[in-house]
C-alpha positions as semicolon CSV with decimal commas, in nm:
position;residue;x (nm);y (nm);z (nm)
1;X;0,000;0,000;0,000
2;X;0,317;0,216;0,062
3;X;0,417;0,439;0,389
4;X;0,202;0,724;0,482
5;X;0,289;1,049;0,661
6;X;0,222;1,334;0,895
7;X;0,373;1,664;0,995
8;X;0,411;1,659;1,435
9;X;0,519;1,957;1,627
10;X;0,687;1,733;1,896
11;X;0,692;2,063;2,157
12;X;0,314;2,101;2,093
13;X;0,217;1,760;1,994
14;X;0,042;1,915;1,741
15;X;-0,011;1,744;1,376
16;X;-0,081;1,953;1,094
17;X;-0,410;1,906;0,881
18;X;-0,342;1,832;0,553
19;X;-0,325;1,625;0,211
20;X;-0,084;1,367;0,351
21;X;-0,063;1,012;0,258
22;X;0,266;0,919;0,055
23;X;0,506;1,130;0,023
24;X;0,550;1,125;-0,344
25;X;0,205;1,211;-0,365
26;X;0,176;1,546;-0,192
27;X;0,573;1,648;-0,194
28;X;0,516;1,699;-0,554
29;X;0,153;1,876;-0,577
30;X;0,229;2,261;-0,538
31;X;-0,017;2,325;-0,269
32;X;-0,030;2,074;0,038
33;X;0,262;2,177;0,215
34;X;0,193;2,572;0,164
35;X;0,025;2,525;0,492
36;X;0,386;2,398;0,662
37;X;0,593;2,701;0,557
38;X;0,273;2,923;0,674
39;X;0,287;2,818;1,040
40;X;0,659;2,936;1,057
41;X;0,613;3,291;0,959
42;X;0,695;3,514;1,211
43;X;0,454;3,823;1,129
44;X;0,289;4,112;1,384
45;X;-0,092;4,132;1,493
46;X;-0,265;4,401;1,433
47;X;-0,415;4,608;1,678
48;X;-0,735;4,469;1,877
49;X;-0,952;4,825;1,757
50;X;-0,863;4,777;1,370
51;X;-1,018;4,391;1,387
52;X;-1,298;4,444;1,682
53;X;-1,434;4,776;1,659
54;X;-1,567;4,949;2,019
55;X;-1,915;5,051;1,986
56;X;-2,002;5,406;2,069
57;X;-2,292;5,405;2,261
58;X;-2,583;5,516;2,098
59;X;-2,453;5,460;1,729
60;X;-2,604;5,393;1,471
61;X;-2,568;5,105;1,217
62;X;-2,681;5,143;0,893
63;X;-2,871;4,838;0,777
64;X;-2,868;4,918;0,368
65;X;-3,210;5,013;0,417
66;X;-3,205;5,425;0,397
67;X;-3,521;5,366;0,688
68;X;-3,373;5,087;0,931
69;X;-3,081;5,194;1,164
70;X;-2,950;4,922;1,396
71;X;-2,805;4,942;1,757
72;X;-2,679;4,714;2,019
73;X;-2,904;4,704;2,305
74;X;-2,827;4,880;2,597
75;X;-2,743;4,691;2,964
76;X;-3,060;4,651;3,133
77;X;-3,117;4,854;3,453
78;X;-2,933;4,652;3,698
79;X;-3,167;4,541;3,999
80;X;-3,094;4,387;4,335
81;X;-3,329;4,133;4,323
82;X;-3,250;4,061;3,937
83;X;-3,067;3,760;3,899
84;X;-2,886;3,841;3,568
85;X;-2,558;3,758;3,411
86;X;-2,460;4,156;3,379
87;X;-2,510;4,198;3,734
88;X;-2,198;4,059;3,780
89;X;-1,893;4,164;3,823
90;X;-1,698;4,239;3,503
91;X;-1,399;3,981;3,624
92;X;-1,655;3,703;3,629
93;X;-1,782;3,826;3,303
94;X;-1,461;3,826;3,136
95;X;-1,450;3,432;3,276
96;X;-1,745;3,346;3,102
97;X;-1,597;3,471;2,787
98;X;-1,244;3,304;2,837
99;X;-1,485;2,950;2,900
100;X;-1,656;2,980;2,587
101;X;-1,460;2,801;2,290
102;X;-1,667;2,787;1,998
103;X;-1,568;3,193;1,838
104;X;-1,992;3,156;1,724
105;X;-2,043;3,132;2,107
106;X;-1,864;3,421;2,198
107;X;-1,997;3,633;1,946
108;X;-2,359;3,593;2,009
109;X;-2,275;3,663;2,403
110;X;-2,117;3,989;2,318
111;X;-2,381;4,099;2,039
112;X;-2,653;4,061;2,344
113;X;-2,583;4,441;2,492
114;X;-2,319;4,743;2,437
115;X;-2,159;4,642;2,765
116;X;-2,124;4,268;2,665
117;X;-1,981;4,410;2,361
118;X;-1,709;4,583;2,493
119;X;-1,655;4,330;2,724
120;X;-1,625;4,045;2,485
121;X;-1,397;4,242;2,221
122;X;-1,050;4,112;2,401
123;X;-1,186;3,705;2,371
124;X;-1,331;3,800;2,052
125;X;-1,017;3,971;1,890
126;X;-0,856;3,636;2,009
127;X;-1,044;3,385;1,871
128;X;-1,057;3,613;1,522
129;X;-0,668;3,566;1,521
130;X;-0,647;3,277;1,614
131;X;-0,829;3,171;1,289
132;X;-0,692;3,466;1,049
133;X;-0,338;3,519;1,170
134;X;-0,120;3,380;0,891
135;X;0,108;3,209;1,144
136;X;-0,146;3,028;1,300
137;X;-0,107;2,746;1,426
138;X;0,226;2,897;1,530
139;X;0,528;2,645;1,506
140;X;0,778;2,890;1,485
141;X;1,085;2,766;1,645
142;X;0,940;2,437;1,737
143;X;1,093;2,093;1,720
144;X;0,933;1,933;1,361
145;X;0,933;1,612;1,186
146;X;0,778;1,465;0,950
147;X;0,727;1,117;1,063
148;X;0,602;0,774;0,840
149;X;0,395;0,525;0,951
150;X;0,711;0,272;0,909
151;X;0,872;0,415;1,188
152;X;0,970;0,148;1,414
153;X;1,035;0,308;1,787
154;X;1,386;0,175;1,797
155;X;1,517;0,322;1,509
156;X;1,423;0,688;1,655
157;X;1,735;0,904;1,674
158;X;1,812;0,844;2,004
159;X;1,882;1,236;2,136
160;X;1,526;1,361;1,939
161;X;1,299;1,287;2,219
162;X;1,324;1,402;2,569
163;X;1,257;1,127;2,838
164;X;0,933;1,244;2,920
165;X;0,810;1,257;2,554
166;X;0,923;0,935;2,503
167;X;0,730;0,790;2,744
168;X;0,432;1,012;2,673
169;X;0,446;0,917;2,228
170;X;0,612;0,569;2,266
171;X;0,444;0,422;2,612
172;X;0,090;0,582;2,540
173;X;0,036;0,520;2,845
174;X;-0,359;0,576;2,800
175;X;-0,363;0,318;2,526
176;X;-0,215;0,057;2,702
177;X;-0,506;-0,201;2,625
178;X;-0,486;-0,127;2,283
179;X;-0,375;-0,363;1,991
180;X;-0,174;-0,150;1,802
181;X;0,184;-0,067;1,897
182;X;0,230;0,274;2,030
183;X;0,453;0,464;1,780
184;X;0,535;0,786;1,749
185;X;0,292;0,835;1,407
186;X;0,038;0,641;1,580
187;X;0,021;0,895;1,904
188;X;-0,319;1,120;1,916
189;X;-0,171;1,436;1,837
190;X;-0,431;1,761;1,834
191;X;-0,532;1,847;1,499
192;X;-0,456;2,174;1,411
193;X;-0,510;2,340;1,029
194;X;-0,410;2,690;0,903
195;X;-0,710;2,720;0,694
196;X;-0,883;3,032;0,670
197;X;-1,201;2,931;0,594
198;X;-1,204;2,818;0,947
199;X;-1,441;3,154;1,027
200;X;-1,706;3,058;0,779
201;X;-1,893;2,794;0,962
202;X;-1,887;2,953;1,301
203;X;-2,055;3,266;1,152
204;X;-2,332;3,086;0,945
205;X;-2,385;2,913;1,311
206;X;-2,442;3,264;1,445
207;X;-2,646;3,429;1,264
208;X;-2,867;3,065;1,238
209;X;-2,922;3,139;1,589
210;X;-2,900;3,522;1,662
211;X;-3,028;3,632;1,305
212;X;-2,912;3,752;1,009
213;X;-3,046;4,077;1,046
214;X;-2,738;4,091;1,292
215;X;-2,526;4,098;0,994
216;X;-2,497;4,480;0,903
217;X;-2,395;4,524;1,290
218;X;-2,087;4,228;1,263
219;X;-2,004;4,391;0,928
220;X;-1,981;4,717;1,093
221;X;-1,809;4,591;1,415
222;X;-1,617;4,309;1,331
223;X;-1,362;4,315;1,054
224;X;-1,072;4,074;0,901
225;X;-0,716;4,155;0,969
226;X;-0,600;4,379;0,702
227;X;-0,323;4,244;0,501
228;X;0,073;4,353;0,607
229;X;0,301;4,576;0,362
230;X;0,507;4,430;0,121
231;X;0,807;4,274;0,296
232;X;1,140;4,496;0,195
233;X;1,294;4,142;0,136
234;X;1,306;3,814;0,021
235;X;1,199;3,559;0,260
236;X;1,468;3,371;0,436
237;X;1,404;2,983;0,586
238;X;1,605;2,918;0,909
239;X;1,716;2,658;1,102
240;X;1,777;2,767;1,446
241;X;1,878;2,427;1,599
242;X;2,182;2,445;1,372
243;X;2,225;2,872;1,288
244;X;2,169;2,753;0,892
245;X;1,923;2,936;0,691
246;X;1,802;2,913;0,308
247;X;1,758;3,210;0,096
248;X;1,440;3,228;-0,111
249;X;1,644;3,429;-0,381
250;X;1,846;3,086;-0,427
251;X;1,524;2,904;-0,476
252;X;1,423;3,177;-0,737
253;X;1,726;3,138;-0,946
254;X;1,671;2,811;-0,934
255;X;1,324;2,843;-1,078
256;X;1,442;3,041;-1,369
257;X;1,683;2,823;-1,467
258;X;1,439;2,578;-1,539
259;X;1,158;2,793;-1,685
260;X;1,215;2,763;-2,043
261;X;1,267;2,427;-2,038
262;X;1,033;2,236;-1,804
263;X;0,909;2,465;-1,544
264;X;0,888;2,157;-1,284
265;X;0,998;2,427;-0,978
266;X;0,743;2,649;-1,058
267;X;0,503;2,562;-0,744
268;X;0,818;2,491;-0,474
269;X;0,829;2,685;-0,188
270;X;1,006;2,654;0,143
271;X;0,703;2,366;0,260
272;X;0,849;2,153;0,004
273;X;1,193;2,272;0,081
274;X;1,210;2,178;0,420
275;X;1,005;1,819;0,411
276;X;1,296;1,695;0,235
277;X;1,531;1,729;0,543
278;X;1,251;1,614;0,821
279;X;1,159;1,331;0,757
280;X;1,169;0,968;0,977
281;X;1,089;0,646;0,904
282;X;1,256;0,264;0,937
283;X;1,150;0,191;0,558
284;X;1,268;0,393;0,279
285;X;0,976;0,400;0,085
286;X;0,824;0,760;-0,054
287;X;0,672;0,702;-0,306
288;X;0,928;0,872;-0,554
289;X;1,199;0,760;-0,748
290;X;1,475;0,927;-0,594
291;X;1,720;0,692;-0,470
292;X;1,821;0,907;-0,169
293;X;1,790;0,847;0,200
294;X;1,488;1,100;0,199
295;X;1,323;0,870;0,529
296;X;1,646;0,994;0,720
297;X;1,668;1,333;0,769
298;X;1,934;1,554;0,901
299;X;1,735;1,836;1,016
300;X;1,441;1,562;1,195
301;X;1,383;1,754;1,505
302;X;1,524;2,081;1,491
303;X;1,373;2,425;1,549
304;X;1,254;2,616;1,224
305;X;1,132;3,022;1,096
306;X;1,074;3,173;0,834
307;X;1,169;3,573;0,857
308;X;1,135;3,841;0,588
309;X;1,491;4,021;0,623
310;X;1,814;4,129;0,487
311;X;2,078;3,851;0,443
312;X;2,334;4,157;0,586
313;X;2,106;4,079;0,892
314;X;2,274;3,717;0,941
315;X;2,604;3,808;0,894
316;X;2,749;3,812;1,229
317;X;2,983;3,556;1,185
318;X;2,717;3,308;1,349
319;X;2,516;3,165;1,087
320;X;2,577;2,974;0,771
321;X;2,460;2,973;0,421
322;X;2,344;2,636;0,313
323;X;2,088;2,735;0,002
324;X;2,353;2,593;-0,274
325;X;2,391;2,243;-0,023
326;X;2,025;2,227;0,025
327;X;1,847;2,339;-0,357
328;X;2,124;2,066;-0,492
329;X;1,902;1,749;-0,334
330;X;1,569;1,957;-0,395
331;X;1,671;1,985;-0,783
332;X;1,764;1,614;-0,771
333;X;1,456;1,473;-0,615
334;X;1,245;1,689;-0,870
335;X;1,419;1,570;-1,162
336;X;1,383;1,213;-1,061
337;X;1,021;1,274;-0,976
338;X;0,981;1,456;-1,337
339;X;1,252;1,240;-1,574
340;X;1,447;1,487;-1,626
341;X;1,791;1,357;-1,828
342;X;2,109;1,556;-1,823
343;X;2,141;1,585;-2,204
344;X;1,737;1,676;-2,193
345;X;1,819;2,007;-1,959
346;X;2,170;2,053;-1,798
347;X;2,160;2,088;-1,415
348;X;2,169;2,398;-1,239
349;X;2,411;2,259;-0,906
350;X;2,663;2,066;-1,063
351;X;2,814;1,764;-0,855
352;X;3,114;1,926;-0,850
């Protein structure tokens, strides 16, 4: 049937949603492993008044009907003998918020009044990043692998797992009656996706409930993060573990090179770039037919970003360029995935 595999964050024990099954089959598609580079980006949040808007009290929303104006309700008048949620304090309000997971939940709880409105904005602004933030789920600087189903539990690099992980993703210790062996790709890692349709649900579920006459006052109040400037450089993959780093400029000239010819980079970005250094397995099947020991990678494990500056930046006599070492075994691997002969289109790293 062939070896399947996952992406883990072994710090989080988190395991990426995605495409996966062999490797050959979503190494080579252009769009599965987008996700993997995405979760390394370091970028800034925008401010919590630019994506949840504080309502003025009193204002008016205008409903696209030049006769309808909408406002949030007003608290009620607050009573001693009333037993209501706003009576309480605001700390205990803000609790009810934090216990609320479901970003549908929150929102109809702080669309019920102004003051549960302006309560609810710091959960709310969470849960809206949470979903929209590029870098979300955030792996930066983690510990990642990309880990087949062939794995056998003593062939794991012996310094990758800590003590206490190996006895929490080898011993499963809460899976002791099951059948199956406990292996690290077997483990019941959270599922975590950087998807961002991810909001679209939740808000259908809203307004289901609340109404979708509500929806002029969320597309007044509640807007997406706006998109950040153009970086002022080329994006630049690191590998912190080691102080290594690949330059996407590298990976563009080695893109051109192949364009007029057979554009087979055309789709590779540093998802792609980096699977072919993380991965672990016992068996050496991946589906492709490169020859190379792609199921025992040298960078399994190590810490990863990816950081939009200067190359001058690095150069403090710490870190090392490895783009030429690195874009050598990414241009083989392609051309044995595509066929590509020597006398068909020369090579652009030479053996040499």
């Amino acid at each position: 049937m062939g070896q399947y595999w996952k992406l883990v964050n072994l710090d989080k024990s988190e395991s990426l949603v995605g495409h996966w099954g062999k490797l050959g089959e979503f190494l080579f598609d252009g769009r599965s492993l987008d996700s993997l580079a995405v979760c390394l980006e370091i970028c800034d949040k925008p401010p919590r008044d630019v994506i949840v808007h504080p309502y003025k009290p009193g204002d008016l929303i205008n409903s696209g009907e030049p006769s309808i104006k909408l406002r949030l309700p007003q608290r009620a008048v607050q009573r001693s003998d009333t037993l209501s949620l706003i009576n309480l304090p605001v700390e205990l309000i803000c609790e009810v918020f934090s216990y609320l997971r479901k970003f549908d939940h929150v929102l109809c709880l702080a669309t019920t009044c102004q003051a549960f409105w302006e309560i609810g904005r710091s959960t709310l602004y969470h849960r809206v990043m949470e979903i929209f933030m590029p870098c979300r789920p955030n792996w930066v600087g983690c510990r990642i692998i990309c880990v087949g189903d062939y794995l056998k539990n003593e062939d794991i690099p012996e310094n990758l797992l800590t003590p206490s992980q190996r006895d929490k993703f080898i011993a499963h210790r809460d899976r002791r009656d099951s059948e199956e062996e406990p292996t690290l790709y077997n483990y019941p890692y959270r599922q975590v996706t950087s998807s961002l349709f991810s909001l679209v649900c939740p808000l259908a579920r809203f307004f289901e409930r609340c109404g979708w006459d509500k929806i002029h006052i969320i597309h007044h109040l509640l807007h997406e993060p706006p998109l950040p400037p153009p970086p002022s450089s080329w994006p630049i993959l690191r590998n912190l573990s080691r102080r290594i780093y690949v330059r996407y400029e590298a990976l563009l000239d080695l893109k051109e090179a192949y364009e007029p010819h057979k554009n087979i980079f055309a789709d590779v970005y540093f998802g792609e770039v980096l699977v072919t250094r993380i991965c672990l397995s016992s068996d050496p099947s991946t589906s492709t037919p490169y020859e190379g020991p792609l199921h025992r990678g040298d960078w399994v494990g190590d810490r990863f970003d990816v950081v939009y500056i200067s190359e001058e930046e690095l150069d403090d006599g710490t870190w090392s360029d490895v783009s030429s070492e690195v874009l050598k075994v990414v241009e083989d691997i392609w051309r044995a995935e595509y066929g590509v002969q020597d006398d068909e289109v020369p090579r652009f790293y030479s053996d040499s």
